[in-house]
C-alpha positions in Angstrom: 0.0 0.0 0.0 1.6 3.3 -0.8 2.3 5.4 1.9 0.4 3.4 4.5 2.3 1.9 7.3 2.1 -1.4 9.1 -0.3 -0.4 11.7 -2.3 2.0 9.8 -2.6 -1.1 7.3 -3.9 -3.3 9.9 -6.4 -0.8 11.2 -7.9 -0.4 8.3 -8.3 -3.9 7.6 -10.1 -4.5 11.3 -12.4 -1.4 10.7 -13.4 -2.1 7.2 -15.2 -4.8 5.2 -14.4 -7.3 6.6 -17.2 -6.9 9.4 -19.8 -7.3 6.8 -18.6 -11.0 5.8 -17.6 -12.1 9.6 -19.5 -9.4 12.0 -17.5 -7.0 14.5 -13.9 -8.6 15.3 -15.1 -9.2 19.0 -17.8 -11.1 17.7 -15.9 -13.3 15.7 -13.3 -14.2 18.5 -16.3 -15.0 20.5 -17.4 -17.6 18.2 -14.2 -18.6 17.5 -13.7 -18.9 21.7 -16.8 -20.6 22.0 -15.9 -23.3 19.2 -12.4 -24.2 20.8 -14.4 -24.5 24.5 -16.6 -27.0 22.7 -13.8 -28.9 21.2 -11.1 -29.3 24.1 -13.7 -28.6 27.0 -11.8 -25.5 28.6 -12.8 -22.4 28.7 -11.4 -19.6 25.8 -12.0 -16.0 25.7 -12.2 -13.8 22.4 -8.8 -12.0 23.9 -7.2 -15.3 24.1 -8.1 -16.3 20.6 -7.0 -13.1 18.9 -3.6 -12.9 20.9 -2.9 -17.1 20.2 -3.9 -15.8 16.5 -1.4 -13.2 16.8 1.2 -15.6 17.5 0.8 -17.9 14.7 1.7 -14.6 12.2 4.7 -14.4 14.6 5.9 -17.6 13.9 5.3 -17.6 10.3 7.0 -14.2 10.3 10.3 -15.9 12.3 10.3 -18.5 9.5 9.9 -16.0 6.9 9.8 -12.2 6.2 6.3 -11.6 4.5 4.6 -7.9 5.6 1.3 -9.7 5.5 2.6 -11.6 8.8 3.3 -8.2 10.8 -0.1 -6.6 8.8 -1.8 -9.8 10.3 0.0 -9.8 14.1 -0.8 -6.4 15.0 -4.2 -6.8 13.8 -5.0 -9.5 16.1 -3.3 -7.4 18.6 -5.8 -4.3 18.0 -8.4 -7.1 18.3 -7.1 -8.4 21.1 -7.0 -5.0 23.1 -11.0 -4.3 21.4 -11.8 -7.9 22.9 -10.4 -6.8 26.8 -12.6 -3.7 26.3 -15.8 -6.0 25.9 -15.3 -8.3 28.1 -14.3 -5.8 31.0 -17.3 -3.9 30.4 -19.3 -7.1 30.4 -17.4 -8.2 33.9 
């Protein structure tokens, strides 16, 4: 993207049309956290899905350089810290 940093790259991407495919980002880690609870019978939270999500780009990114990998981390960071807001307010 031309001129458009990391961050501002993955910003854009969590606050843009991808919410009318999957819904808001916190509801989509909520699925996703209710899905893994089902299937290893512990209890996930949307925060702990985006920041485990965040750590798979990581890894890829350790093996190999690819921007999408940082793009995709600190989006799953941004949802991570959106996730923490809901679910303190819902606490």
């Amino acid at each position: 993207m031309s001129g458009e940093d990391v961050l501002q790259e993955a910003r854009r991407l969590v606050a843009g049309d991808r919410r009318l495919a999957y819904g808001t980002p916190v509801e989509s880690m909520r699925r996703v956290a209710e899905w893994w609870t089902l299937a290893d019978g512990q209890p996930h939270t949307g925060r702990e899905v985006a920041l485990l999500l965040a750590l798979v780009k990581l890894a890829r990114e350790h093996h190999r350089h690819g921007r999408d990998n940082l793009v995709d981390a600190a989006g799953y960071l941004l949802i991570a810290s959106l996730c923490a807001d809901a679910e303190q307010g819902a606490a």
